[in-house]
C-alpha positions as CSV (number, residue, x, y, z in Angstrom):
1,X,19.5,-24.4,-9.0
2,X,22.4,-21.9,-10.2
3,X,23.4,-19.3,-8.1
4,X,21.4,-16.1,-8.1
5,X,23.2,-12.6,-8.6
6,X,20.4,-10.8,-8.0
7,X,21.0,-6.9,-9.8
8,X,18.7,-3.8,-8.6
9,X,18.6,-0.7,-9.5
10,X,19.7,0.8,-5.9
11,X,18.2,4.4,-6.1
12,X,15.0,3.7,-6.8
13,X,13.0,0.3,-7.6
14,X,9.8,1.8,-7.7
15,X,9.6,2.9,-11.4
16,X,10.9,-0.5,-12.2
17,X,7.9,-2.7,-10.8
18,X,5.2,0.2,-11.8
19,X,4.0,-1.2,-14.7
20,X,5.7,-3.6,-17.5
21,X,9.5,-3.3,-16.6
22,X,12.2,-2.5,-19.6
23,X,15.1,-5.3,-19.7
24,X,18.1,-4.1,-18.8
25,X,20.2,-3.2,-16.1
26,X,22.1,0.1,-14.7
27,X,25.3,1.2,-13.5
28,X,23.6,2.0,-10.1
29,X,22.9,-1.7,-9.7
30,X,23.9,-3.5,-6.6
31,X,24.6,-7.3,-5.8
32,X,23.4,-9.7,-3.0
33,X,25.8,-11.5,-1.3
34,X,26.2,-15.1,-2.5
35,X,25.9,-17.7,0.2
36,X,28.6,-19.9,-1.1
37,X,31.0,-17.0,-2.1
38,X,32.9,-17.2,1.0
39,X,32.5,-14.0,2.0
40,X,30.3,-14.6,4.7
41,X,27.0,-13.5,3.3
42,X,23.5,-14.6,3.5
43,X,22.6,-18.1,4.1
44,X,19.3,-20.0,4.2
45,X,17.2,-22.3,1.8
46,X,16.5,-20.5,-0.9
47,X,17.5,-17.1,-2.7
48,X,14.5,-14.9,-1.7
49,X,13.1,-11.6,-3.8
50,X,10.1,-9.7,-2.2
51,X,8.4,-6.4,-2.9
52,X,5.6,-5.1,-0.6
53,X,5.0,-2.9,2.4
54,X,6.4,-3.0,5.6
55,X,3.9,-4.1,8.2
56,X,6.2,-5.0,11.1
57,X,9.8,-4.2,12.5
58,X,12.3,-5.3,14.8
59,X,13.7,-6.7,12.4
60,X,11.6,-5.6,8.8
61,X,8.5,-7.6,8.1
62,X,7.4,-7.9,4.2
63,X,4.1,-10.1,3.0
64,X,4.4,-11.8,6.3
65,X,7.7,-13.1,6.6
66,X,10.1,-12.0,9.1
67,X,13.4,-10.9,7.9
68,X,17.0,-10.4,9.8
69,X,18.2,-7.3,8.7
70,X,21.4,-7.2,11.3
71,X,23.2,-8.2,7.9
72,X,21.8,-6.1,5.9
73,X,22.3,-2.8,3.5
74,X,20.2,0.0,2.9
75,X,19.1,2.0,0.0
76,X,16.6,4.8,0.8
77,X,15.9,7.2,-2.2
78,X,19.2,6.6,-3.7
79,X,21.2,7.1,-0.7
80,X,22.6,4.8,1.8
81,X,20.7,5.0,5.0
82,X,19.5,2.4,7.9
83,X,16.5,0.4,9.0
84,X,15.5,3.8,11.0
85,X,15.2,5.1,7.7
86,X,12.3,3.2,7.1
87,X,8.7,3.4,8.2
88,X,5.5,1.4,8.5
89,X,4.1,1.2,4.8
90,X,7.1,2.0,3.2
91,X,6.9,-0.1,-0.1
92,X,9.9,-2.0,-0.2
93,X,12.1,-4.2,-2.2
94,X,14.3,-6.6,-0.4
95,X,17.0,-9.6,-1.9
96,X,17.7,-12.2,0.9
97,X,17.4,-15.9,1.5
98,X,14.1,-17.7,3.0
99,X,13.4,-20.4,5.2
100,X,11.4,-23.3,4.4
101,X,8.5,-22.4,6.8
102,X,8.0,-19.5,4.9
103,X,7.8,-17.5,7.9
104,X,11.3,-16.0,8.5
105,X,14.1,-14.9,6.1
106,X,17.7,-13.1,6.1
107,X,18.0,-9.7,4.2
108,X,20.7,-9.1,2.2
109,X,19.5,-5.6,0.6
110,X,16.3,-3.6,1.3
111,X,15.7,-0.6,-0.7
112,X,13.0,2.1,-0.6
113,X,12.4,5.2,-2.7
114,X,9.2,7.0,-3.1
115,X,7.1,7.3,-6.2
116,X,6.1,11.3,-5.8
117,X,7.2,14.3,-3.9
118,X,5.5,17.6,-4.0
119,X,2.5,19.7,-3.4
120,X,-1.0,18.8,-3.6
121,X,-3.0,20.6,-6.7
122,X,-6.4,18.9,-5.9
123,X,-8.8,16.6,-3.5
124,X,-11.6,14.0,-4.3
125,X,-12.8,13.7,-0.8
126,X,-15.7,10.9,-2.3
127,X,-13.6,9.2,-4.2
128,X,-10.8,9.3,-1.4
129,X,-7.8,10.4,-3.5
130,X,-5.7,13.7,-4.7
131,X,-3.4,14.9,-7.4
132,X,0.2,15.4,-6.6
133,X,2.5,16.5,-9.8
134,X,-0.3,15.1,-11.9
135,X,-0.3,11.5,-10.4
136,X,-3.5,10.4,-8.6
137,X,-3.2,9.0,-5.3
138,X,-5.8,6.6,-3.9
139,X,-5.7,6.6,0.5
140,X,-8.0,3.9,1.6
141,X,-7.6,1.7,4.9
142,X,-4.5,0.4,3.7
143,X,-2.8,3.8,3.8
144,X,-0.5,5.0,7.1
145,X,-1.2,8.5,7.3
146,X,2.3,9.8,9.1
147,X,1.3,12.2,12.0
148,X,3.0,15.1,10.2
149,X,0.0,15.5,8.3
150,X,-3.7,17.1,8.9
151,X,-6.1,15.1,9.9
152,X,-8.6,15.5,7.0
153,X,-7.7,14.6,3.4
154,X,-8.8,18.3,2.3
155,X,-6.6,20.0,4.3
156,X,-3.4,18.5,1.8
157,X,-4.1,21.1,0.0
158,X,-2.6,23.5,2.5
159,X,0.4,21.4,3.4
160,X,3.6,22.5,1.2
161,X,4.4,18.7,-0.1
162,X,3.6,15.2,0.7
163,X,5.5,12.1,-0.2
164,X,4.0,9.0,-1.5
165,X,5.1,5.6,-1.1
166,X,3.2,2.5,-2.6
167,X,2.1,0.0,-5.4
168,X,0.8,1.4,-8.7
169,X,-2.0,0.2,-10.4
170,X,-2.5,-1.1,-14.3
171,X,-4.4,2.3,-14.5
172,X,-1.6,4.6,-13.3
173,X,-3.3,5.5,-9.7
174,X,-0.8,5.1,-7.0
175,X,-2.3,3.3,-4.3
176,X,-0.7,4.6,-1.3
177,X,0.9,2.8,1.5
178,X,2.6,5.6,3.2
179,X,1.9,9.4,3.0
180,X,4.3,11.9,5.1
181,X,3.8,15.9,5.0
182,X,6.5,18.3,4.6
183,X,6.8,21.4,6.1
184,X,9.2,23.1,4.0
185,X,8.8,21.8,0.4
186,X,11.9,20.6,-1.5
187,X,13.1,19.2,-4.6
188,X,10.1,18.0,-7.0
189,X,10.2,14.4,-7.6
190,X,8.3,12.0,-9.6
191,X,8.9,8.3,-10.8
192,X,6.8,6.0,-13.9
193,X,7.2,5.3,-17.4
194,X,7.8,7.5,-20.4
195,X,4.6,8.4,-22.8
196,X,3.9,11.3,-25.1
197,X,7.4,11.5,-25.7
198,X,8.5,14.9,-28.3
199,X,12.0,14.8,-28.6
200,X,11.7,18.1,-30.8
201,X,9.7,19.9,-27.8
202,X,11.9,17.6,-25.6
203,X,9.0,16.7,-23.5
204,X,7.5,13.8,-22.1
205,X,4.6,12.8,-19.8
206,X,4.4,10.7,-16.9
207,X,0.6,10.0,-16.6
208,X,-0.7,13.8,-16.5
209,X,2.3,15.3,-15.8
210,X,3.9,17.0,-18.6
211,X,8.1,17.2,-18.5
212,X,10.5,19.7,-19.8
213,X,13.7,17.9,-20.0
214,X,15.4,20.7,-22.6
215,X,17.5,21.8,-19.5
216,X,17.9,18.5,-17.7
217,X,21.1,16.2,-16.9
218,X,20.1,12.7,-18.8
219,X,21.5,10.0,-16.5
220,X,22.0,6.5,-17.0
221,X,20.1,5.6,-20.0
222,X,20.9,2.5,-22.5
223,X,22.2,4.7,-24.9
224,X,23.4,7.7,-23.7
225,X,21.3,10.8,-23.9
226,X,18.8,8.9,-25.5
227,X,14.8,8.4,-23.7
228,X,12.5,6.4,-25.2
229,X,9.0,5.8,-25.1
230,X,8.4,3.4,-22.5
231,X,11.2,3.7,-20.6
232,X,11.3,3.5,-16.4
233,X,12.3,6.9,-15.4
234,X,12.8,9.2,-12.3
235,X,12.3,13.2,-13.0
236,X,13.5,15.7,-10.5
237,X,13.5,19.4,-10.7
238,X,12.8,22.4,-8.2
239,X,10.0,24.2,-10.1
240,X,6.9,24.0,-12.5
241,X,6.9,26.0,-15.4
242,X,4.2,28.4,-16.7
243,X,1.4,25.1,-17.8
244,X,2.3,23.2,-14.4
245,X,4.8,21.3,-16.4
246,X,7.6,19.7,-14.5
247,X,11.0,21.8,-15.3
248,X,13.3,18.6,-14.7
249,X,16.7,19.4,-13.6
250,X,17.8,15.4,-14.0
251,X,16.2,12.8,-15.6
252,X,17.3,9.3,-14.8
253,X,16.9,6.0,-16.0
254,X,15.5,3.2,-13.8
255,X,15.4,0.3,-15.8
256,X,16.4,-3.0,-14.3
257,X,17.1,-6.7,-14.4
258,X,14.5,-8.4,-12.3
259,X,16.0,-11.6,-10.7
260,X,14.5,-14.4,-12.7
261,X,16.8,-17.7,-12.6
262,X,15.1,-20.9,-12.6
263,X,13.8,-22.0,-8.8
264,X,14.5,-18.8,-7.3
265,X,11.5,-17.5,-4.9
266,X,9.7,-14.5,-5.1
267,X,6.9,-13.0,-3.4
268,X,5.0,-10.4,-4.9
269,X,2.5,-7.7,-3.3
270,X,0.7,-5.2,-6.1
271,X,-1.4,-4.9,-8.6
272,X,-2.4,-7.0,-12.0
273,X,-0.8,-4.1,-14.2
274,X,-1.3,-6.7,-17.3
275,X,-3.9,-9.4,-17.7
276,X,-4.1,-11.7,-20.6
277,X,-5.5,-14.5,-18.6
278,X,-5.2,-16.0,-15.6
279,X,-2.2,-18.2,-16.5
280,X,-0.6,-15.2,-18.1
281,X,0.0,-11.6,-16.3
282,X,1.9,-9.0,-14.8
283,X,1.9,-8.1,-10.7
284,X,3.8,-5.2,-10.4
285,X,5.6,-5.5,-14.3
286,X,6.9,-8.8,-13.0
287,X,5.4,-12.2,-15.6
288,X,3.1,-14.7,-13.6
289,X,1.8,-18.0,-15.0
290,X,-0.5,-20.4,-12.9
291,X,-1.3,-23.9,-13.5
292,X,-3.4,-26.8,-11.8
293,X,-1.4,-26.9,-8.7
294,X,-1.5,-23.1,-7.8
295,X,-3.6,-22.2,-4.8
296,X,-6.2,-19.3,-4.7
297,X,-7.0,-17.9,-1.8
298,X,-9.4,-15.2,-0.9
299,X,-11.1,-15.7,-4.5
300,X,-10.7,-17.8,-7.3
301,X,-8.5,-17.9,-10.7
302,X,-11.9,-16.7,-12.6
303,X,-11.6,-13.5,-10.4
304,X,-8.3,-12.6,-11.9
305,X,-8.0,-9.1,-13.7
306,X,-6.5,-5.7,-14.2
307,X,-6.1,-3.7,-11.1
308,X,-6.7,-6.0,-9.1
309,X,-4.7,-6.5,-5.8
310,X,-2.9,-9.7,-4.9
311,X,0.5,-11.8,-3.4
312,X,1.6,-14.1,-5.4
313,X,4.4,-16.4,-4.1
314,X,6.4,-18.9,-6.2
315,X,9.2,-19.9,-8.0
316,X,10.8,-18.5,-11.4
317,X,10.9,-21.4,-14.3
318,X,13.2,-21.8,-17.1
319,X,11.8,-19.0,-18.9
320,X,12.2,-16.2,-16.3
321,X,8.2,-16.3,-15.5
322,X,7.4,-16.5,-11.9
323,X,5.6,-19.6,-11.8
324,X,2.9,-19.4,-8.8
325,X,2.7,-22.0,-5.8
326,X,0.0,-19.8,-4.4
327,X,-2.1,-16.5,-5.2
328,X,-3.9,-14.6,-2.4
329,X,-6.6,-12.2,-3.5
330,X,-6.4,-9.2,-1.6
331,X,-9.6,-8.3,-0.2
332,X,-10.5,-4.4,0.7
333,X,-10.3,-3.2,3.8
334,X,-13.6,-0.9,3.8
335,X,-14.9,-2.1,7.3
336,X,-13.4,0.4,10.2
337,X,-13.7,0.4,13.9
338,X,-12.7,3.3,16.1
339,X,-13.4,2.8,20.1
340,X,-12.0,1.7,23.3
341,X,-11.2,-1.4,23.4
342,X,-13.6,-4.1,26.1
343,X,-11.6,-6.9,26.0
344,X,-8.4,-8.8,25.0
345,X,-7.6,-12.5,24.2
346,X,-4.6,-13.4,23.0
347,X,-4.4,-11.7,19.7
348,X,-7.9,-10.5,19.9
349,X,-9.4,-7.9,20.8
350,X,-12.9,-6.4,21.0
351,X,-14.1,-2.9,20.2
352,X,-18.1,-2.6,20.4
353,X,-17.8,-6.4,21.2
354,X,-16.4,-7.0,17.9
355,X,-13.8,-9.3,17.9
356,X,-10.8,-8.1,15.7
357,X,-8.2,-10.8,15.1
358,X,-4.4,-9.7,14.6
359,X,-1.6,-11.4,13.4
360,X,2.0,-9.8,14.6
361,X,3.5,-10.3,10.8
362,X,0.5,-9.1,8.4
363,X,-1.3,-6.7,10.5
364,X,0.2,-3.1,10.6
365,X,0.2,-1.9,14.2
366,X,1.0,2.1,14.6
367,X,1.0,3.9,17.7
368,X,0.3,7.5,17.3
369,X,-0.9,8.0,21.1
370,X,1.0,10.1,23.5
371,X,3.0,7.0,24.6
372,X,4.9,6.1,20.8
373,X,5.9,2.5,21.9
374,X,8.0,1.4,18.8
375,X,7.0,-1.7,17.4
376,X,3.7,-1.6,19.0
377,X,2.3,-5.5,19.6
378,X,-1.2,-6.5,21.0
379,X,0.8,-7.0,24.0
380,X,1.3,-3.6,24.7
381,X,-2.5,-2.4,24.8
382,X,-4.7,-2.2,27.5
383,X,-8.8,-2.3,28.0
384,X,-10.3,1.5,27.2
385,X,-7.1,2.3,25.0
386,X,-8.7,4.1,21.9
387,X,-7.4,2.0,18.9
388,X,-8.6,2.5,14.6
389,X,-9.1,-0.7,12.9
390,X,-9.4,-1.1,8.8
391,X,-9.8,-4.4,7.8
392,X,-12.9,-7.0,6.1
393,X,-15.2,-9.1,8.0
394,X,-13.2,-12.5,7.6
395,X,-14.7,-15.4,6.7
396,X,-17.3,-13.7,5.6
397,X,-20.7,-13.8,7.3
398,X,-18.7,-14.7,10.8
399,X,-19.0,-11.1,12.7
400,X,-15.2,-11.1,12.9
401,X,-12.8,-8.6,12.0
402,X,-9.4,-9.2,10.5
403,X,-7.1,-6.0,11.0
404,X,-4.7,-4.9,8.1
405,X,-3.9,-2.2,10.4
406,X,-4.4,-0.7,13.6
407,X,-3.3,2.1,15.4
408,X,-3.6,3.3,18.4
409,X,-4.6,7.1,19.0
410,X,-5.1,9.3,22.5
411,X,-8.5,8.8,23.7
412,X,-11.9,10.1,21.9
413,X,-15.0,10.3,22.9
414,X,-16.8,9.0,19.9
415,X,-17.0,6.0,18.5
416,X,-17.1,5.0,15.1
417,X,-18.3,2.0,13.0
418,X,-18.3,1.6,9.1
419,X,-19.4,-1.5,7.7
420,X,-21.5,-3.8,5.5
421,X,-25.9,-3.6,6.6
422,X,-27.1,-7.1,7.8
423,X,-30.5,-5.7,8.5
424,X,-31.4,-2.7,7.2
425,X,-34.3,-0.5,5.9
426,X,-37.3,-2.0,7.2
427,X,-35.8,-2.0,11.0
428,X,-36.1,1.7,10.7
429,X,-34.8,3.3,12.9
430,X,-32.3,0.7,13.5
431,X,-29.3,-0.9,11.6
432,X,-27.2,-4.0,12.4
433,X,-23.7,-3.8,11.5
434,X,-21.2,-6.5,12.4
435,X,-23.9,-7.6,15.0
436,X,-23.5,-3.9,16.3
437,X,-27.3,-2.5,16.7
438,X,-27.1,1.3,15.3
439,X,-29.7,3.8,16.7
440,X,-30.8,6.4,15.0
441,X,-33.2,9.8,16.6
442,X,-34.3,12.9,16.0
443,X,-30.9,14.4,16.6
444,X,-29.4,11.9,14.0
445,X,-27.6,13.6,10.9
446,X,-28.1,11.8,7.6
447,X,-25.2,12.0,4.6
448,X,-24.9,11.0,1.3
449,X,-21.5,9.3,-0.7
450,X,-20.8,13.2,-1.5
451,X,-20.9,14.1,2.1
452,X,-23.8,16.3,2.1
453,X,-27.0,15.7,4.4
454,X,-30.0,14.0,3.2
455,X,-33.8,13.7,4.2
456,X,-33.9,10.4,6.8
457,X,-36.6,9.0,4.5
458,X,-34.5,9.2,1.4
459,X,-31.6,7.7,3.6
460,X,-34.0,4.5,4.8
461,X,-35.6,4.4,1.4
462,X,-32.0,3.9,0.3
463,X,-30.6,1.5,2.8
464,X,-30.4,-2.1,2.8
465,X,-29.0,-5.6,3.8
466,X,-25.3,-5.4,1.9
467,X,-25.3,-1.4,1.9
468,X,-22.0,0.4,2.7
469,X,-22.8,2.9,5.8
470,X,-20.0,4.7,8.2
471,X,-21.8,5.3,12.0
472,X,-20.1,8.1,13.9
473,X,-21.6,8.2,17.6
474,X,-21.7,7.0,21.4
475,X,-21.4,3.8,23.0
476,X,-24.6,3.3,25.1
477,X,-24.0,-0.9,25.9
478,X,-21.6,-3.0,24.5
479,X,-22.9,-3.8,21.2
480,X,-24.8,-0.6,21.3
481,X,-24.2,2.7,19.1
482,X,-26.5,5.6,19.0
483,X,-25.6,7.5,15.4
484,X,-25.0,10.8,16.1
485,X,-24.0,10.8,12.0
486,X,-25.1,7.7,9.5
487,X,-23.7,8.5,6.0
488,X,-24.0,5.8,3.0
489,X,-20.6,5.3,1.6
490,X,-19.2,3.6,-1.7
491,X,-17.6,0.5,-2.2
């Protein structure tokens, strides 16, 4: 294998990996140490590229391997910074070396920058997501909510900017990993690719935001001065003009050079942004082929297509295509949990008897109790601590919960369960839920998907085995709820 110089664009690699990538690198690029350049820099089995959230720290954990970062440099939003820069969801790319188990790693570079900063123009409480600078956001269980903002999705719209950090899908919607609130708003910032381009107006787009670049510093582009359609950009500016366009005060480009030498490894967490079959598409811009010795999990290779979630791990051929050893379907996490914990066993434990497997590299544990224990492990909670739990019933059918993330919060009275019927309708006025028996009364309030309350008899006439349903309520036994709320939710 020849030695790897892997090149980055250091400010921000988020445009970059959005959707298909330009060639090309930048001036703002930055090298990993080679191993064998006597300069004492990484060492390990095998040149290592990975893009994903952060799930764990003490050192930085990425798609479930465990990097050393003592080594390492930091780029956060174009600015050298630390590992206490970073946060929990923080969509990252990092250049290293990897270890044969697959399990831990050595960082040479990790660098974060966020895909949108500003204020919040509109909310889609059903469909879970909101319009920041004309980019949609989607928050789902996968999202960390930082505790600088409200606690209700509506309530963005009073905040004076948020900032958005996660994986873009082949349809433009940012799927967020990470939101935090500002207090004070600042420079407006947005990142994506170049369409509607009028070089007479000297406008542009970046999905429904329009940008006024007439008065705007050009930076770093191929040929300079020049933006094409297409091209990977960041647009910053401090106001919107008159039609809610952008007023961009700089415009940089953010093409880059993704590393791509034959048997260098790469692991991958995003979306299909391009699907031409499955032995030919993009995750996150980057190419991916599959053949007959490429292992599916969590689906198979007839599930493939755009927008879909997955990890793909592998090795670059000849050609500069990430050839995949293995693909992991992501599955939704549309099951939550919210209680006091009963019991704990090892890296289990059971809310409402439910037992929620963790694992210390993939789930994302986040302690916004009173107590803030930073990293927070299984082994720090206790029976009755009040924890959240998104995740999916895994394998399917066993009454088990595997946790993408939990978090622990100060202790509530209710108790909340959302989750797949087992037996529904006809056990009026009972539902089982993860082996949880839901009871339903008099007092019980009945919503639709839009949030607003429904006849019971439409709600039963509409239930049954496989229905989405969210249970707010008390704990009367162990596997016992009594609903104060039962609303039917979407998929």
């Amino acid at each position: 294998m020849t030695t790897k110089i892997l090149r980055l664009i250091s400010a921000l690699f988020a445009a970059a990996i959005l959707l298909a990538a330009c060639g090309g690198g930048s001036d703002g690029s930055t090298v990993a140490p080679d191993p064998g350049d006597g300069t004492g820099g990484i060492t390990g089995t095998g040149i290592a590229f990975a893009v994903g959230p952060i799930t764990g720290f003490g050192s930085v954990i990425v798609n479930g391997v465990t990097y050393d970062t003592s080594a390492a440099t930091f780029d956060v939003d174009g600015m050298a910074g630390t590992q206490d820069d970073l946060e929990l969801g923080h969509y990252v790319m990092l250049t290293g070396t990897i270890s044969d188990d697959d399990v831990t790693g050595t960082a040479a570079t990790v660098t974060f920058g966020d895909n949108v900063e500003g204020p919040v123009s509109s909310v889609d409480s059903v469909a879970g997501s909101f319009v920041v600078l004309g980019q949609t956001v989607l928050v789902d269980g996968g999202t960390s909510v930082d505790d600088s903002c409200p606690a209700t999705l509506e309530a963005l719209t009073d905040v004076a900017a948020v900032e958005v950090s996660g994986p873009v899908r082949a349809d433009g919607v940012i799927a967020a990993t990470r939101i935090e609130c500002k207090a004070v708003a600042g420079e407006l910032e947005v990142t994506g690719v170049v369409s509607s381009l009028d070089t007479g107006a000297m406008t542009f787009q970046i999905n429904a935001l329009v940008i006024d670049y007439s008065a705007a510093m050009i930076d770093n582009f191929p040929t300079a001065g020049v933006i094409n359609e297409g091209d990977p950009v960041e647009a910053k500016g401090n106001a919107l003009g008159d039609s809610d366009e952008l007023l961009a005060t700089r415009v940089e480009y953010k093409g880059a050079e993704f590393p791509d030498n034959e048997g260098d490894h790469a692991e991958i967490e995003g979306f299909i942004t391009r699907f031409a079959s499955a032995t030919d598409f993009d995750v996150a811009g980057i190419t991916v082929t599959t053949n007959g010795s490429t292992l599916f999990e969590g689906g198979a290779a007839g599930d493939l297509g755009p927008n879909l979630k997955v990890e793909v791990e592998g090795e670059f051929n000849a050609s500069g295509t990430l050839l995949a050893t293995k693909v992991e379907i992501k599955q939704a996490t549309n099951v939550r949990v919210a209680g006091r914990i009963d019991s704990i066993s090892g890296t289990t434990v059971r809310v409402l008897d439910i037992p929620i497997t963790t694992d210390p590299t993939t789930t994302r544990f986040e302690d916004q109790s009173d107590l803030r224990v930073e990293p927070l492990t299984v082994g720090d909670l206790g029976i009755d601590d009040y924890i959240e739990v998104r995740g999916q019933e895994f394998p399917a059918g066993s009454g088990e919960l595997a946790a993408v993330r939990l978090e622990r919060d100060d202790p509530r009275s209710e108790t909340e369960l959302r989750g797949f019927v087992e037996a529904g309708g006809a056990n009026r006025p009972t539902l089982t839920v993860l082996g949880v028996t839901i009871e339903t009364n008099g007092a019980t309030v009945y919503r639709d998907v839009g949030d607003q309350v429904m006849l019971a008899d439409d709600f039963w006439a509409t239930v049954a085995e496989g229905t989405l349903v969210d249970a707010k309520g008390a704990e009367t036994g162990l596997s016992t709820l009594v609903a104060e709320e039962l609303q039917l939710e979407t998929q």
